[in-house]
N, C-alpha and C positions, 0 to 999 in steps of 0.2 A: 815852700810857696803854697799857700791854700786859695782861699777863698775872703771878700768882702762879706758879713754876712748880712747887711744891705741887698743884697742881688746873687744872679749868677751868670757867666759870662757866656754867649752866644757865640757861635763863631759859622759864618757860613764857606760855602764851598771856597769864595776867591779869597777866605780869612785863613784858610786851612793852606791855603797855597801858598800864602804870603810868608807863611811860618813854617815850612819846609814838608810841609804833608808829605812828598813823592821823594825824598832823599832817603832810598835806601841803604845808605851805609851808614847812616847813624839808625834806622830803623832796627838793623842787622843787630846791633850793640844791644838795644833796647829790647827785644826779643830774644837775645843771649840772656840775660836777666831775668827773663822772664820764666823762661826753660828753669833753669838753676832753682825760682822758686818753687815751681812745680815739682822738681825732684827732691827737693825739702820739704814739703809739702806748709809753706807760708799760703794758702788761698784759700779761696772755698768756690765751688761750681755746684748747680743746683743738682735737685734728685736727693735719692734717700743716700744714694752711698757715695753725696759730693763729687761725682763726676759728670753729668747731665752735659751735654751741648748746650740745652735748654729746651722753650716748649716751641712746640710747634703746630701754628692751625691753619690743615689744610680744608682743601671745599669739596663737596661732592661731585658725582658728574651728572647727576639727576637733581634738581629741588624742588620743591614743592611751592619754593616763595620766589619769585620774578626778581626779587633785588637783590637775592643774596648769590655774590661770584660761584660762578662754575669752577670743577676742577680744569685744567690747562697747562702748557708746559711752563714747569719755571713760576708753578700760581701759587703762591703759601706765604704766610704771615710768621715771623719767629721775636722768640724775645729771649735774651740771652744773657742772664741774669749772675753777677760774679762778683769774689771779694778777692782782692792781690794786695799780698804783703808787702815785706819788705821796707823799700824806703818810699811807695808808691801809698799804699796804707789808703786804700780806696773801695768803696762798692761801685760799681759800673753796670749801665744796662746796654744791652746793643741789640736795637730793635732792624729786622732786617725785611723789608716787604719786597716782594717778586713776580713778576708777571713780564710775561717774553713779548705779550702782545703791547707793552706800552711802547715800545720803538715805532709803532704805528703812532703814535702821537709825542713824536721828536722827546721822549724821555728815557733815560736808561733802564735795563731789564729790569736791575734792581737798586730798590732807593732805599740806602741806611742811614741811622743816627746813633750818635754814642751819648750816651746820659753818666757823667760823674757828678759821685757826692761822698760826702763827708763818713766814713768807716765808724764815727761815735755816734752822730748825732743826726747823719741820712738830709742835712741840709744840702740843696745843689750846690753844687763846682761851676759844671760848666753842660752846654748842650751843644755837641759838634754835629758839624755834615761830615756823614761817614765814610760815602760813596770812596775817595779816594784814600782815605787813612787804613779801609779795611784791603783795598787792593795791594796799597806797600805792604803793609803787615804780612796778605799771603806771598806776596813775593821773597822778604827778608826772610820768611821761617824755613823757605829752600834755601837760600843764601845762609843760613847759620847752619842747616842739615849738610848743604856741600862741602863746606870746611871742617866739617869733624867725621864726612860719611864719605866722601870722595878719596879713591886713589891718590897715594904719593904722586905728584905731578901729574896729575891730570893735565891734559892739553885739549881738548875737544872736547866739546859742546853743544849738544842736538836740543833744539827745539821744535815741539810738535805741538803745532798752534798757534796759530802769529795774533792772537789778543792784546787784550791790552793787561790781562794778568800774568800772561807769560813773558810782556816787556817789564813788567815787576819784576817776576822771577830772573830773568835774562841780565838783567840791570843786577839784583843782588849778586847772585852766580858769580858774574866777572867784578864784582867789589870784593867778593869772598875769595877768589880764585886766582891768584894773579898768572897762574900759570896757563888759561888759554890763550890758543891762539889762534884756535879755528874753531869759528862756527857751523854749523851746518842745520839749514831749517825746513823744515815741509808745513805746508797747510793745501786743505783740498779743493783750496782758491790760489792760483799760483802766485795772485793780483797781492794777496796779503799777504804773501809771502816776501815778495818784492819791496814791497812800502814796508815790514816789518825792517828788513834790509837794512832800507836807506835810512830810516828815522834813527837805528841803532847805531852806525855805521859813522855817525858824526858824534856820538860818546864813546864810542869804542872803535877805535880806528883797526879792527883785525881780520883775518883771512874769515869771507863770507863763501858759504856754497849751499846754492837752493837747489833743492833734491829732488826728484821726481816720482818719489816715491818713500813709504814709510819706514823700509828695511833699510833702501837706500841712506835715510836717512840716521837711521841708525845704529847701521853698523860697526864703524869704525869712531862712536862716540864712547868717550870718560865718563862723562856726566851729560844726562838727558832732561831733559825738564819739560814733565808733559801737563799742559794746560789748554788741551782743545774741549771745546761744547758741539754735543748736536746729541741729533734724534739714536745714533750709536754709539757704544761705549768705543772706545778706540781700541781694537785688540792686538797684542803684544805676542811673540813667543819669544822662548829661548832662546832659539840660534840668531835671532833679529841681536843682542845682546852682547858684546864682545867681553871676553872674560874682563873679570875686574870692572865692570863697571857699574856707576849709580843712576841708578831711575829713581827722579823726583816727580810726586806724583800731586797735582792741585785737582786734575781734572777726572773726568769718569774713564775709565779702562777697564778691561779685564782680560781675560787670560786661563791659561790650562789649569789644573790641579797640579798636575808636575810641577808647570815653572814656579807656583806658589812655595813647593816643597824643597824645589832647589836653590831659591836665594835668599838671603838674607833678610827680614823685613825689620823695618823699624817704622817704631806709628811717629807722631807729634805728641801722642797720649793716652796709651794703651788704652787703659782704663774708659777714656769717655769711647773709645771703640766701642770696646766690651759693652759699657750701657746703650750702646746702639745695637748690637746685636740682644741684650733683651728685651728694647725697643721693635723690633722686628719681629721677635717671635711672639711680642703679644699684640702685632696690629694684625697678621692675616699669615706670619712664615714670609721667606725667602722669595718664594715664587711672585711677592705683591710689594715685595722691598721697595720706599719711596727712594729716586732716584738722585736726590740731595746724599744723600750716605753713599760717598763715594771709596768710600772701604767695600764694599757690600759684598763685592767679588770673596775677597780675602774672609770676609767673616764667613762665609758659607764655606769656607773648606775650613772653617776654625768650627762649625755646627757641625759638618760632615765628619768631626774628628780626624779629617786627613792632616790640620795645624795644630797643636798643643799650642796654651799659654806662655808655656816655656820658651817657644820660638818666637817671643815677640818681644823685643824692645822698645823703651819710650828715648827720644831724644834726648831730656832731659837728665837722664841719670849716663848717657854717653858723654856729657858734658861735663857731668860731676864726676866722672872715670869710676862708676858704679857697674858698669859695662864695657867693652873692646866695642870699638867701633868697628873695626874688620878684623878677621885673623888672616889674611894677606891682601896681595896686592891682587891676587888673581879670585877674589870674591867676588860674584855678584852683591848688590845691595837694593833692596827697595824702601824709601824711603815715601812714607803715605802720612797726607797731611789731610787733617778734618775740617781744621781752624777751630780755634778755643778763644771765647769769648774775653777771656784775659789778655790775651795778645792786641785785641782794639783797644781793653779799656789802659792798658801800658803806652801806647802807639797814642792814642789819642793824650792822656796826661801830658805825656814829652811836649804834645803841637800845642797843649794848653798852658804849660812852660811857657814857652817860645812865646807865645800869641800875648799873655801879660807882659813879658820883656819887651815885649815891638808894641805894645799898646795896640792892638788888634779886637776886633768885634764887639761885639754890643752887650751891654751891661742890663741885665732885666730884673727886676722886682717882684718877691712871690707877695711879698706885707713888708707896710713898715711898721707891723706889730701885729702880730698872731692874733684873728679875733676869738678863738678858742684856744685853750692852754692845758 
């Protein structure tokens, strides 16, 4: 299924929902796929050495000129530029803008879109609202890392962070996992912790326990799924940890050099790590690290030389059994997710699927004949 090359299809945010935008268990699939070509290497991601996140413009905290945005939390502009093989055979852009103060004016922190087109000929596809299709995507990429990175029978399930990307994650988790059966959640609102609760509680009918605290809530978890924001990273130790278990990680955290050295890590995608750690060391070093690079912890004891390369695995070749996903059942594991710009333009194709089968969104017109050729 392509394109009219008449037009290309629009789809806005209640188009996106009509066509299953937030079903992460087909997402989970779609994002299995995707892995696999990344470990084959069917893509291409920007930068010199084809791994790039993409670019990113942030503002100063001084300017000169009265219109142009100040630096702020959560303020930067990205464009996220990618080709995915396969049977998808697309270029895709995912522009992502952010700024923490639009909630002051009834809008989400950040407002995405996904741009497909044609892999021969660069005519458009389709132009989506990304806001929710990029939220599934990072939920399903834990949802596919718990099922190849989680202990045999895992039964419990900690979440730190009652958002609305950790009820992605929460939602893939138990698609992936059929074996919880108990949740256990903290956030430093107990309010959202509660409501996180109840909204889950009627898709997932299982043993719920809101925790009072962060250890508490951790302790005696299989699989963790940490997707909290604020002005501090969320700090972890080891003994919080119970043997054998996986920490999924969406959100900002960090932690000793020790427990870095003692468990297992697996990235979403070594490599575009990796060019974020040379992204780092040529905007200012460690010490000025932007706080979107939520690996940041990790790469600095990977600069410190306290991690070698060798300790780092990509999901993707765990999937392709290029790697053991654990050597037992009593490993820790840390699984760190960046998000890869492949994963919206997969995620979004699928809802562009869907969306021409349901006759959905609006059909637009670049020319009905090129006035330059």
């Amino acid at each position: 299924m392509r394109f009219d090359r008449n037009g290309f299809l629009f789809l806005s945010e209640a188009d996106m929902l009509k066509c299953g935008v937030l079903d992460t268990k087909k997402c989970c699939e779609i994002m299995e796929e995707v892995f696999e070509l990344l470990s084959n290497g069917d893509f291409r991601l920007s930068g010199y050495n084809n791994s790039s996140h993409g670019c990113m413009v942030t503002f100063p905290k001084i300017s000169p000129f009265e219109q142009m945005p100040k630096d702020g939390p959560d303020r930067r502009f990205g464009a996220m530029p990618a080709y995915l093989g396969g049977r998808f055979h697309l270029i895709g852009l995912k522009f992502y803008g952010s700024n923490i103060a639009n909630k002051n004016l009834g809008l989400p922190r950040s407002i995405l879109m996904t741009y497909l087109a044609d892999a021969d000929t660069s005519e458009p596809i389709a132009l989506l609202s990304a806001n929710l299709a990029s939220s599934c995507r990072t939920g399903s990429v834990t949802g596919v890392a718990s099922k190849y990175l989680a202990r045999e029978g895992a039964e419990s399930l900690a979440i730190i962070g009652c958002g609305v990307i950790n009820y992605s994650c929460t939602s893939a988790i138990l698609n992936s996992l059929s074996s919880i059966k108990r949740i256990y959640i903290f956030d430093i609102n107990k309010e959202n912790a509660v409501k996180f609760k109840k909204d889950l509680f009627s898709e997932f009918p299982l043993e719920y326990i809101i925790c009072d605290s962060l250890e508490n809530c951790l302790i005696n978890a299989d699989v963790i799924s940490l997707a909290a924001s604020g002005k501090e990273p969320v700090v972890i130790s080891e003994r919080m940890l119970k043997p054998g278990s996986l920490l999924t990680v969406t959100g900002d955290f960090s932690s000793s050099s020790e427990f870095f050295q003692n468990i297992s890590i697996v990235f979403d995608y070594w490599p575009m790590h990796k060019e974020w750690h040379e992204e780092i060391l040529n905007s200012g070093g460690y010490e000025n690290s932007p706080d979107y690079i939520n690996s940041r912890t990790i790469l600095r004891e990977y600069n410190n030389g306290k991690l070698k390369e060798k300790d780092f695995h990509s999901l993707g070749d765990i999937i392709c059994n290029k790697h053991c996903a654990r050597n037992s059942n009593e490993e820790k594991v840390l699984f760190m997710a960046g998000g890869i710009p492949l994963e919206d333009i997969a995620w979004g194709y699928a809802c562009y699927e869907e969306a021409v089968r349901m006759e959905l969104g609006k059909r637009l017109a670049i020319w009905d004949k090129p006035h330059l050729l």
